[in-house]
C-alpha positions as CSV (number, residue, x, y, z in Angstrom):
1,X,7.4,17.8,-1.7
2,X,5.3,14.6,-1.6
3,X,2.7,13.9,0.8
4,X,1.9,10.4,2.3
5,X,-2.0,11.7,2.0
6,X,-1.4,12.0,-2.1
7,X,0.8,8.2,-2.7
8,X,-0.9,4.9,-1.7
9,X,1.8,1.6,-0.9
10,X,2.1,-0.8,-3.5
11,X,5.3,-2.8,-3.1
12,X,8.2,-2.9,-1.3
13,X,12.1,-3.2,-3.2
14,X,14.0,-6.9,-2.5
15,X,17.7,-7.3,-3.5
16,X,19.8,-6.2,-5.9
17,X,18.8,-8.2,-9.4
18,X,22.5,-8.5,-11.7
19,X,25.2,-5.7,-11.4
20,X,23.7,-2.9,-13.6
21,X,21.4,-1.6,-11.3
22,X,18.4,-3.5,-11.3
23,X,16.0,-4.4,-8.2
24,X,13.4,-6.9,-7.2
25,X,10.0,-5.1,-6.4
26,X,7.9,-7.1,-4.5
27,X,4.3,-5.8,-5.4
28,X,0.5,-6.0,-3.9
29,X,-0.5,-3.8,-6.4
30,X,0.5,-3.7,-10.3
31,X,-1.0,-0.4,-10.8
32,X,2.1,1.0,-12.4
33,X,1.8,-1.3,-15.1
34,X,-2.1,-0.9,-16.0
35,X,-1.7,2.9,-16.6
36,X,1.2,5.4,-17.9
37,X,3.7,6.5,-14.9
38,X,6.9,7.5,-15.7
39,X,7.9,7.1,-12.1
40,X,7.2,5.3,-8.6
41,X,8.0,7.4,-5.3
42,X,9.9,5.4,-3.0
43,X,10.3,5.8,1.0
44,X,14.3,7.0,1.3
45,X,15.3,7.7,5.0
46,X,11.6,8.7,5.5
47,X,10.9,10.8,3.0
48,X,9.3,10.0,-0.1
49,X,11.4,10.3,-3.5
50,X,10.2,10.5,-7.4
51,X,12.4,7.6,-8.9
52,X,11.8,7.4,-12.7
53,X,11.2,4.2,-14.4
54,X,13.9,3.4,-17.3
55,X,12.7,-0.1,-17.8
56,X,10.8,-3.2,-16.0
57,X,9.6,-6.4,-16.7
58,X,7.6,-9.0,-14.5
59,X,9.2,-12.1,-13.1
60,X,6.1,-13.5,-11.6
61,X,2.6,-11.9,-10.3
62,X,4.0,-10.8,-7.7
63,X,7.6,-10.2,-8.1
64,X,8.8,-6.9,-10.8
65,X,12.8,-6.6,-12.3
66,X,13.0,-2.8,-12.2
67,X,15.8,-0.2,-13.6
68,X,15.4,3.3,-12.1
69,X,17.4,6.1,-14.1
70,X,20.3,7.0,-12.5
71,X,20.7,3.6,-10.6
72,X,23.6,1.7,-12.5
73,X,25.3,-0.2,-10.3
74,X,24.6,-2.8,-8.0
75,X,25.8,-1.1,-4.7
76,X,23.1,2.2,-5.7
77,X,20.7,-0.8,-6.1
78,X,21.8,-1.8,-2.9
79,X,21.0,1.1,-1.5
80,X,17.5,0.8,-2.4
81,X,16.8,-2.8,-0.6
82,X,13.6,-2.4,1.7
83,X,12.6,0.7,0.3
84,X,8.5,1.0,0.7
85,X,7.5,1.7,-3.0
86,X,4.0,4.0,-3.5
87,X,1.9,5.4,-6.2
88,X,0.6,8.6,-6.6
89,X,-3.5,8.7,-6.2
90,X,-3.4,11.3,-9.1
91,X,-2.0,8.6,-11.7
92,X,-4.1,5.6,-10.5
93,X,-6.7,4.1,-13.0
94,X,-9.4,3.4,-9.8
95,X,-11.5,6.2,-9.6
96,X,-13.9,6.9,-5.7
97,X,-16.4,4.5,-6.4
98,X,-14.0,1.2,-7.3
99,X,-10.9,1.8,-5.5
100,X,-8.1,-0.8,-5.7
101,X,-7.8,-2.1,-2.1
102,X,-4.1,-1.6,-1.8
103,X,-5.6,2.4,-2.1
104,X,-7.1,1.7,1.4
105,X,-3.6,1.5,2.8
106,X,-2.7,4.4,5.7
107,X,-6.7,5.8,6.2
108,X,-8.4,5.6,9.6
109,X,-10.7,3.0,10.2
110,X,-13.6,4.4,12.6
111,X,-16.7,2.4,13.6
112,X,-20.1,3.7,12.8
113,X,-21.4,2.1,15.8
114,X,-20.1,3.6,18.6
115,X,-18.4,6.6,16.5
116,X,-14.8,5.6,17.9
117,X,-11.8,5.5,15.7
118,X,-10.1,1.9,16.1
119,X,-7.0,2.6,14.2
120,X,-4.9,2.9,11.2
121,X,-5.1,0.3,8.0
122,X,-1.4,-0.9,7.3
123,X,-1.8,-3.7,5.2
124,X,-4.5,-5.7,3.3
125,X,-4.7,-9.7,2.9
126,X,-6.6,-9.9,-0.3
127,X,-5.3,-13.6,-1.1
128,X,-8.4,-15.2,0.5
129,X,-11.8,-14.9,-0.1
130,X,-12.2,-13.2,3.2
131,X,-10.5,-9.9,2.6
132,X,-9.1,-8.4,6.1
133,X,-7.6,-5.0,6.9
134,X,-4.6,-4.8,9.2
135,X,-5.0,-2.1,11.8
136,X,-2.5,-0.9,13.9
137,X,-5.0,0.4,17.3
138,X,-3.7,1.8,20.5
139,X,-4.0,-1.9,22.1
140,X,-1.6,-3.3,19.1
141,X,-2.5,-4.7,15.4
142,X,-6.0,-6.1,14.8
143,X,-7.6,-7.7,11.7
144,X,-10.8,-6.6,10.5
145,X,-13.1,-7.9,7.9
146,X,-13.1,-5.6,4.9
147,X,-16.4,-7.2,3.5
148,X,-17.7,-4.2,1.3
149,X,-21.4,-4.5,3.0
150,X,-20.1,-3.4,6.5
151,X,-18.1,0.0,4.5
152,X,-20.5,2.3,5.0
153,X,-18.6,5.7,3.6
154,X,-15.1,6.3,2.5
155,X,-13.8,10.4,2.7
156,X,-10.8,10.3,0.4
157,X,-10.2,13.9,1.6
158,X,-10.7,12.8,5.1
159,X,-8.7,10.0,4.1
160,X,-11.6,7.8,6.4
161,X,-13.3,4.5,6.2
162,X,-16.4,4.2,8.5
163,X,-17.3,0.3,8.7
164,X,-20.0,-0.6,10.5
165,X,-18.3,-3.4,13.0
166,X,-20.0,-6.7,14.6
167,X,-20.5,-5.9,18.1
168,X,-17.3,-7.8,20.4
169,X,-15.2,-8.6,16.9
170,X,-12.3,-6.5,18.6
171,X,-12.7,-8.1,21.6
172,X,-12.2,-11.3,19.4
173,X,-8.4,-9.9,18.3
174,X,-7.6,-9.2,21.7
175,X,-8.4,-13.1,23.1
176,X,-4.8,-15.2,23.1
């Protein structure tokens, strides 16, 4: 069985593409096509799925034509539409010390400061110069600089980022 602690989020599958099979896979992170994987694991009725690669090729950056084996017709495509796509840590080409920052996805954020943890990263916005993690707290979603000189320590085991936070910036994502 796979475990949402050993897969990082990399994409997430559009519509149907033709009438053989094929999907659109929206990506953040082209991972899968840097390094050998014969498969990406995607999120089926919440449980995560080995689905082997047959073919793909890239329509843009950010957009992927993807076959799956076993998928051959447009209504199995179909079937696949929204489907959160992820990739296993064990096949990524990062390594600990230069992660990708789509590999940040799903740890705990806590602040060095005061020792509290704020929340959960669910996304990254990594198309500005500012980079900012989405974290979902207990008050609702908040953005937080991801600048690399206010990380302090990752624990991949832990699966924990400590980030040393500017005193009231939370405050700041709670102000309408």
């Amino acid at each position: 069985m796979i475990r949402e602690e050993e897969v990082f989020k990399i994409g997430r599958i559009g519509k149907p593409h033709g009438i053989k099979g094929e999907v659109t896979l929206h990506i953040d992170d082209d991972v899968f096509d840097r390094v050998e994987a014969e498969y990406l694991i995607l999120e089926v009725d919440g449980i995560l799925v080995p689905f082997y690669i047959e073919e793909y090729r890239f329509r843009t950056d950010e957009t992927v034509l993807m076959k799956f084996d076993g998928i051959d017709t447009q209504e199995q495509a179909r079937e696949l539409t929204h489907c959160d796509v992820y990739f296993p840590y064990s096949l990524a080409d990062d390594d600990d010390e230069n992660p990708s920052w789509s590999r940040l996805t799903g740890m705990s954020l806590v602040d060095s400061n005061t020792q509290l943890s704020i929340g959960k990263i669910t996304s990254i916005d990594d198309t500005t110069a500012n980079i900012l993690f989405t974290v979902d707290t207990a008050d609702g979603e908040v953005l937080v600089p991801a600048a690399e000189e206010l990380i302090e320590d990752i624990d991949w085991e832990g699966r924990t980022i400590r980030i040393a936070l500017p005193e009231g910036l939370l405050s700041l994502n709670n102000e309408k």
